[in-house]
GUBA-411539 format. One record per residue (C-alpha): x negated, y, z negated; residue in three letters. Coordinates in steps of 0.1 Angstrom, whole numbers, padded with zeros to 4 digits, always signed. Example, Ala and Ser with C-alpha at 12.3 -4.5 7.8 and 13.67 -1.06 7.14 Angstrom:
2
-0123-0045-0078ALA-0137-0011-0071SER
END
This chain:
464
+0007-0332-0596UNK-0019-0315-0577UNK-0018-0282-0601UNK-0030-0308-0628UNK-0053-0324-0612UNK-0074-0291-0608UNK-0068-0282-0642UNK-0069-0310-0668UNK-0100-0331-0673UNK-0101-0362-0693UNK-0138-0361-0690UNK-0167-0333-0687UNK-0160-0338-0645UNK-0140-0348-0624UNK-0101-0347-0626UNK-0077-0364-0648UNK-0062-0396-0625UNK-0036-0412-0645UNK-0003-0411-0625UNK-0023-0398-0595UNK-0014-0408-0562UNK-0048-0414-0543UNK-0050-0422-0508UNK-0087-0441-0497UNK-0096-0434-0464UNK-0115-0468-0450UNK-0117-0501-0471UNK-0152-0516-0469UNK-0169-0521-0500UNK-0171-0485-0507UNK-0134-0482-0503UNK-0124-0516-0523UNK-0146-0501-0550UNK-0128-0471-0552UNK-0097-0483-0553UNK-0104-0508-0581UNK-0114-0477-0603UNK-0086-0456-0592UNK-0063-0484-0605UNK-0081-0487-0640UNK-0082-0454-0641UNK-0043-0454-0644UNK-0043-0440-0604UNK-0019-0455-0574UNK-0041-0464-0554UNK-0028-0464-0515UNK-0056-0476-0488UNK-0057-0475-0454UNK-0079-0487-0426UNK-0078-0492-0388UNK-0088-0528-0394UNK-0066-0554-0403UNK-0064-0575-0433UNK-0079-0604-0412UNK-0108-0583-0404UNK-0114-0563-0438UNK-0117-0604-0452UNK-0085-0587-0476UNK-0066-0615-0491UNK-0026-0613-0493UNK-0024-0592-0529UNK-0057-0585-0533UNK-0054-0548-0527UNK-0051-0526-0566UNK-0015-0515-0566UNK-0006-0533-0535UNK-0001-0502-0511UNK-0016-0509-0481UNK-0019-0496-0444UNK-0041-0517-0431UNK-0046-0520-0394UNK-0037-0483-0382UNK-0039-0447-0393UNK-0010-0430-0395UNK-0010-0392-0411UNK+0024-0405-0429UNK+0002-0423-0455UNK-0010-0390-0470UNK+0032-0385-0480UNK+0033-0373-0515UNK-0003-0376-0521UNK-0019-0365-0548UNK-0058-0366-0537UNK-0077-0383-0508UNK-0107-0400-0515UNK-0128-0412-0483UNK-0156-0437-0477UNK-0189-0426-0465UNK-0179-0440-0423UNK-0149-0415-0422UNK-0157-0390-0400UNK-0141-0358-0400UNK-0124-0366-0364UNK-0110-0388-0383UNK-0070-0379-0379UNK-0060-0387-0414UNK-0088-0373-0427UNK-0085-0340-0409UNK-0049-0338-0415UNK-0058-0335-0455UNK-0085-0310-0447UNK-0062-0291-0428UNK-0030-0291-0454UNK-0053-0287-0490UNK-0051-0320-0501UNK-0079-0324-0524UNK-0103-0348-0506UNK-0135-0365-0521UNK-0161-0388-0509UNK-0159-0423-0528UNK-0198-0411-0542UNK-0184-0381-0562UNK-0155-0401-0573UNK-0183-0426-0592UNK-0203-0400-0603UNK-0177-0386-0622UNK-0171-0418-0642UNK-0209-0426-0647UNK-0226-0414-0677UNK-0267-0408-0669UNK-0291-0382-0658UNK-0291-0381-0618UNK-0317-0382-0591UNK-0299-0382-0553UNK-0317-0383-0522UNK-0314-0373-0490UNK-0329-0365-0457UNK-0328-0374-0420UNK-0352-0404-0426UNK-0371-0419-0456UNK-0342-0419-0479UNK-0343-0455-0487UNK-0376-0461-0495UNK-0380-0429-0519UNK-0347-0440-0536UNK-0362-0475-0544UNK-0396-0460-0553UNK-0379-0438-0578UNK-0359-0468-0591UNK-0393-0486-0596UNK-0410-0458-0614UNK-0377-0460-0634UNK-0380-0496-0645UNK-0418-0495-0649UNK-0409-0467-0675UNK-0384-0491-0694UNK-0356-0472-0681UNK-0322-0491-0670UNK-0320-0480-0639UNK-0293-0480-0615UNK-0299-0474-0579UNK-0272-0472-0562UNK-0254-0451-0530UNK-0260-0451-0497UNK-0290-0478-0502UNK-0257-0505-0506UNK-0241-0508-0541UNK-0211-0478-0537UNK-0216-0451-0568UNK-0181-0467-0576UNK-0192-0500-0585UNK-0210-0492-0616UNK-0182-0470-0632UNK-0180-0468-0670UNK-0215-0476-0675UNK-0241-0457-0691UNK-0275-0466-0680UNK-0307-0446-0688UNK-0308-0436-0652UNK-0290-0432-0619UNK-0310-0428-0585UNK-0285-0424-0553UNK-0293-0418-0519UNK-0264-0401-0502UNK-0261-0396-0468UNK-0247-0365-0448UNK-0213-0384-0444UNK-0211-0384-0484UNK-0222-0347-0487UNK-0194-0333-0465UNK-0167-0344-0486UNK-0184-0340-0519UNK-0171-0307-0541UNK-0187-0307-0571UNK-0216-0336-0574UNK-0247-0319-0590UNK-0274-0343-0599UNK-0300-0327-0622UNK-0326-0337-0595UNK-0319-0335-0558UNK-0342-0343-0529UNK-0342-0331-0490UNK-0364-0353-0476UNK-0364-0335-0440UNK-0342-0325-0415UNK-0345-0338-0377UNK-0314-0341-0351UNK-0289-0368-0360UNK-0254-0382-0361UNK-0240-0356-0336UNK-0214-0386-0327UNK-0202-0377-0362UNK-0215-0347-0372UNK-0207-0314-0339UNK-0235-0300-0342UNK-0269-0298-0363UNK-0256-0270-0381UNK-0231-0292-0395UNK-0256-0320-0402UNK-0278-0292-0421UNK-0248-0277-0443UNK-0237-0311-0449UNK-0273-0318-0466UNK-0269-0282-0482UNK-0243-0292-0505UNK-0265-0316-0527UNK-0277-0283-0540UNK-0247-0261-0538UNK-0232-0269-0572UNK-0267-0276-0594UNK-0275-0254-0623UNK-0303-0230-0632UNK-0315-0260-0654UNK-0316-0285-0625UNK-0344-0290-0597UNK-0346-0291-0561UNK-0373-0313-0547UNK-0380-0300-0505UNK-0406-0307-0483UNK-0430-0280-0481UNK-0441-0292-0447UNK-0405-0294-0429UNK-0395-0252-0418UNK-0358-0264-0416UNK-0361-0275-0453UNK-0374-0246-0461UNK-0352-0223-0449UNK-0328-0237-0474UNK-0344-0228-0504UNK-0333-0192-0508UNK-0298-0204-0511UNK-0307-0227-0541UNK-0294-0220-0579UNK-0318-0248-0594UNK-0354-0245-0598UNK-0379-0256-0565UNK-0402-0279-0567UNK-0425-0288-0535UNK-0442-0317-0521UNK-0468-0318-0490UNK-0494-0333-0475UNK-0508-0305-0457UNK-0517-0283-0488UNK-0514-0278-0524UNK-0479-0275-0537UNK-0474-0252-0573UNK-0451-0266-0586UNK-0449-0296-0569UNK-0470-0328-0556UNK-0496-0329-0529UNK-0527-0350-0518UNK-0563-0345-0503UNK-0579-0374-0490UNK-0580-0395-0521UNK-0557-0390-0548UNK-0519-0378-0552UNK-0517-0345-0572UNK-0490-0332-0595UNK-0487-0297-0604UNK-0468-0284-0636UNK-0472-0261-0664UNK-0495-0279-0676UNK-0514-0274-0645UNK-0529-0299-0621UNK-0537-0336-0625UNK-0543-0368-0599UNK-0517-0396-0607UNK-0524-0420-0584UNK-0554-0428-0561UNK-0541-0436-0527UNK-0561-0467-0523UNK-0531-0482-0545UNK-0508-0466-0523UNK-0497-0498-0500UNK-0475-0487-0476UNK-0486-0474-0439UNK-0477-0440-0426UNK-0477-0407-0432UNK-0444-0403-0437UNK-0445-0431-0464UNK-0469-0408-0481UNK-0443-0377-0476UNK-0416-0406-0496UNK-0444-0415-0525UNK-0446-0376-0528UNK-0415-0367-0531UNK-0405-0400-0555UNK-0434-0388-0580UNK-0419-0352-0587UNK-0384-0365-0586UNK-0397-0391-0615UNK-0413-0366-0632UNK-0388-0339-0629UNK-0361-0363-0642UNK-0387-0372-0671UNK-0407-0401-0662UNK-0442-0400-0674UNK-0474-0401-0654UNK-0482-0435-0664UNK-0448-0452-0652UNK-0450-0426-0618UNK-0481-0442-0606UNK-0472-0477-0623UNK-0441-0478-0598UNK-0461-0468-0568UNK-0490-0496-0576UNK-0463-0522-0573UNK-0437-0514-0549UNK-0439-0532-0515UNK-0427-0527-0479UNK-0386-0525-0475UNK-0374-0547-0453UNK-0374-0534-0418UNK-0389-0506-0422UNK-0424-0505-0404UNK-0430-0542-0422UNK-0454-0570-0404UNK-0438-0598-0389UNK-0463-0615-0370UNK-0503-0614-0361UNK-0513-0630-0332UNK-0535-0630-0307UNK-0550-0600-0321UNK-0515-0583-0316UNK-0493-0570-0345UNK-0459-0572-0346UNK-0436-0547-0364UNK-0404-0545-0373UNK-0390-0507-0380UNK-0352-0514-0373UNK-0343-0486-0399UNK-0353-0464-0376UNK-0316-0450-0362UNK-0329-0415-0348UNK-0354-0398-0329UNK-0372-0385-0362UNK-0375-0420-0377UNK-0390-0434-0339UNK-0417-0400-0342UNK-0428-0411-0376UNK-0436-0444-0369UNK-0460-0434-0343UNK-0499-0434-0341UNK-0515-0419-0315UNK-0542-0434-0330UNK-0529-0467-0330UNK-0528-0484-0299UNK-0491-0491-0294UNK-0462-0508-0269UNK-0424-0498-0280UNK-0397-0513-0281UNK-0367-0486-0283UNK-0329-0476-0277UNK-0296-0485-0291UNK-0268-0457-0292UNK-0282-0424-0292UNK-0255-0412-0309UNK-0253-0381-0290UNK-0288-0373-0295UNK-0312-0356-0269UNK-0345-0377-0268UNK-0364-0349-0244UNK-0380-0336-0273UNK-0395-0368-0284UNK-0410-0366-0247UNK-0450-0357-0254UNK-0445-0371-0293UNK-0436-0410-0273UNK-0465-0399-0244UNK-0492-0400-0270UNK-0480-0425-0295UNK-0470-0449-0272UNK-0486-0467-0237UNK-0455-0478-0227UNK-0418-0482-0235UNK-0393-0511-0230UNK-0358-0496-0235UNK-0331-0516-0244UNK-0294-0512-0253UNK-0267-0487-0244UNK-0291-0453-0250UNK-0317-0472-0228UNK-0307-0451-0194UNK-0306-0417-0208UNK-0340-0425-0226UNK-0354-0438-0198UNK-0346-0404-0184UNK-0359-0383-0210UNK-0396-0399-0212UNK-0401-0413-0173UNK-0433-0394-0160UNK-0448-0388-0194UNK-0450-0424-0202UNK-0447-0456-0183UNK-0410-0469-0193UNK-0390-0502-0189UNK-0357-0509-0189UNK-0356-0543-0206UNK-0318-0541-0211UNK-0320-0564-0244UNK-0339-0578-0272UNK-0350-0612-0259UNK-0360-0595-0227UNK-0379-0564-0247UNK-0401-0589-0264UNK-0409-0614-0235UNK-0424-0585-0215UNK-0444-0568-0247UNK-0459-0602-0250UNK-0468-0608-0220UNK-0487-0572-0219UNK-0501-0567-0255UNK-0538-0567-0257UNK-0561-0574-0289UNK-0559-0546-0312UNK-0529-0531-0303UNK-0492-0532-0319UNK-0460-0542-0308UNK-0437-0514-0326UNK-0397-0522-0329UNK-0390-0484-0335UNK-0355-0481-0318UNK-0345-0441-0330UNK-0310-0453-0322UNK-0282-0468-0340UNK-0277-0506-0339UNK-0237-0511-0331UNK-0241-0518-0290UNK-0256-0550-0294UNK-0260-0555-0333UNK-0239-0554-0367UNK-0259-0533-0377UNK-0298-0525-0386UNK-0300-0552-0407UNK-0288-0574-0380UNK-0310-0560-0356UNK-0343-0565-0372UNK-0335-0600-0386UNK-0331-0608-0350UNK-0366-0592-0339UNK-0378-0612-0363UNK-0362-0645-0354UNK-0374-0638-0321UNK-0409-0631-0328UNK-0414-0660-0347UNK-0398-0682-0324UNK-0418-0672-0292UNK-0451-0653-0304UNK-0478-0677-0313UNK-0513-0679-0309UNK-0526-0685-0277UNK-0492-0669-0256UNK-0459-0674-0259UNK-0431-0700-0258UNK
END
């Protein structure tokens, strides 16, 4: 029924699924959520996984429509299947996967599949790094609006789970993994954050990465807007490609239209002309590239509607996300930080200060990432290095000469020898730039166990 699905709608998008038979690729909670609306969407729902049932925590006839290959991929699932509809971790090597690309089946990431079934104006976000915290910052400026306000996507709940509802409005962050496979999502705001190296274990090359970001914009109308960051030339180089109207943000000069900042004050430019929101003084999160996320949050709020008022009432109250450049621990005039969202080499840059006295702690799996270029970037931001995890070799490597590096090997080890070395006034900085799956679950994990580890052994007067 493939002709039908491409040619009746029972909605303004996405395809008619009754009687459809719709194979999900991977059955985490993005893939259990799709299924369950495939089902009640009058669907067949057939999953597959190369975990087991033990593993996925699946419970015997738990599974919607009860077709399951769990425990293996085998191409022969895709048999008489109607649709594929894959979860954000499926990479295109993956071989059911790239057998339906290579035959025609129709194939969808599970995000596109809820955003066809969920009713409210759209904001997605994207980018190399930041994508979290702009996401949640939008949602705040949402709810300080009165707005119900769903935020959903790549931040944790799947697009899926909130099917069939209706709320005022919907702010996603989608990762490159959930561009690929998505054909015709077009949110009436769309953000690049920036674009740095990344996921080449998944993704063969950058140019993949970048036309993988490329889509969020590929199917928006004249009517919608694309927010890009004036200050990031692989961004820019985008924007001639874009249907929807441009909108800017920078902190290196003014942006028409757009936001911007001097010194002082946030800036939003319209029709209307120019106008300070916000004074950064109530700005509370550290970093430049924080102030690259409240940028590019305020003209996503506004372009999607949200008054002034509501824009700079979200920013006034939003706090630090967990693991991502927040304060465990002051002691001994040392500062402890915990920035275990940090999975690439663009993430590790941004968190550095080469006016803030710093130790690092880095490494994890690179991911297939070259860290050379980070070379001068960790020189000045950084006194010295303890590596740690899988990537710690090849970073070690990369940076020995420029900066004094040690291979620590693991956590425990990592913070033991900053400890012992960290002066008053400097800061202990948990940046890895790698992913967490060597040694960890994942970043989560990771930074829970910096901080278990910090508090356990860093206290005033040395360590225990």
């Amino acid at each position: 029924m493939t002709e039908t699905l491409t040619m009746n709608r029972t909605r303004s998008r996405g395809p008619a699924l009754n009687g459809a038979t719709a194979v999900v690729l991977g059955y985490g909670r993005s893939g259990k959520a799709a299924a369950a609306l495939l089902a009640r969407e009058g669907a067949r729902p057939r999953v597959t996984d190369t975990k087991d049932a033990t593993a996925l925590a699946v419970a015997p006839g738990s599974v919607p429509g009860g077709d399951a290959w769990l425990g293996r991929m085998d191409e022969a699932v895709l048999a008489g299947a109607d649709l594929v509809i894959a979860s954000p971790g499926v990479p295109p090597t993956n071989p059911v996967l790239a057998a339906a690309l290579r035959t025609g089946l129709p194939v969808h990431s599970e995000l596109e599949l809820g955003w066809w079934h969920v009713d409210a104006p759209t904001v997605a976000i994207t980018g190399t790094n930041g994508k979290t915290t702009t996401t949640e910052l939008v949602g705040a400026m949402g709810r300080a609006a009165g707005r119900e306000t769903a935020v959903v996507g790549n931040v944790g709940t799947p697009l899926s789970e909130i099917a069939g509802t209706s709320p005022d409005l919907c702010v996603v962050e989608i990762s490159s993994f959930q561009l690929f496979l998505c054909r015709e999502f077009a949110p009436e705001v769309g953000a690049l954050l920036n674009l740095t190296p990344d996921h080449l274990d998944w993704h063969p090359d950058h140019e993949h990465y970048t036309e993988s970001k490329a889509r969020l914009f590929a199917h928006q109308r004249a009517s919608d807007t694309a927010v890009l960051n004036a200050d990031d030339p692989d961004v820019m180089r985008l924007a001639s490609r874009i249907p929807s109207a441009i909108w800017t943000f920078s902190t290196r000069s003014e942006s028409r239209p757009g936001t911007w900042t001097d010194a002082e004050h946030l800036f939003l430019s319209d029709d209307a002309g120019s106008r300070s929101v916000l004074a950064l003084a109530d700005w509370h999160l550290a970093g430049r590239h924080n102030v690259e996320n409240l940028l590019a949050a305020a003209a996503c709020a506004h372009r999607i509607g949200l008054p002034d008022a509501a824009i700079a009432a979200g920013a006034r109250s939003f706090a630090a996300m967990p693991h991502r450049m927040e304060i465990v621990r002051e002691a001994n005039g040392v500062t402890w930080i915990n920035d275990s969202k940090s999975t690439n080499p663009g993430s590790l840059a941004a968190a550095l200060d080469p006016e803030r006295p710093t130790l690092l702690i880095a490494g994890g799996v690179t991911k297939g990432v070259d860290f050379s270029p980070l070379r001068q970037t960790v020189a000045a931001g950084a006194r010295v290095v303890f590596l740690i995890g899988e990537g710690a070799p090849a970073m070690d490597v990369a940076w020995r000469g420029a900066v004094r590096t040690v291979v620590a090997g693991d956590l425990e080890t990592a913070v033991a020898l900053a400890a012992a070395e960290a002066g008053p006034g400097e800061r202990v900085l948990f940046s890895p730039g790698c992913s967490s799956f060597d040694q960890f679950k994942n970043y989560a994990h990771r930074g829970d166990r910096f901080r278990e580890i910090v508090r356990e052994r860093v206290t005033e007067g040395g360590t225990r």
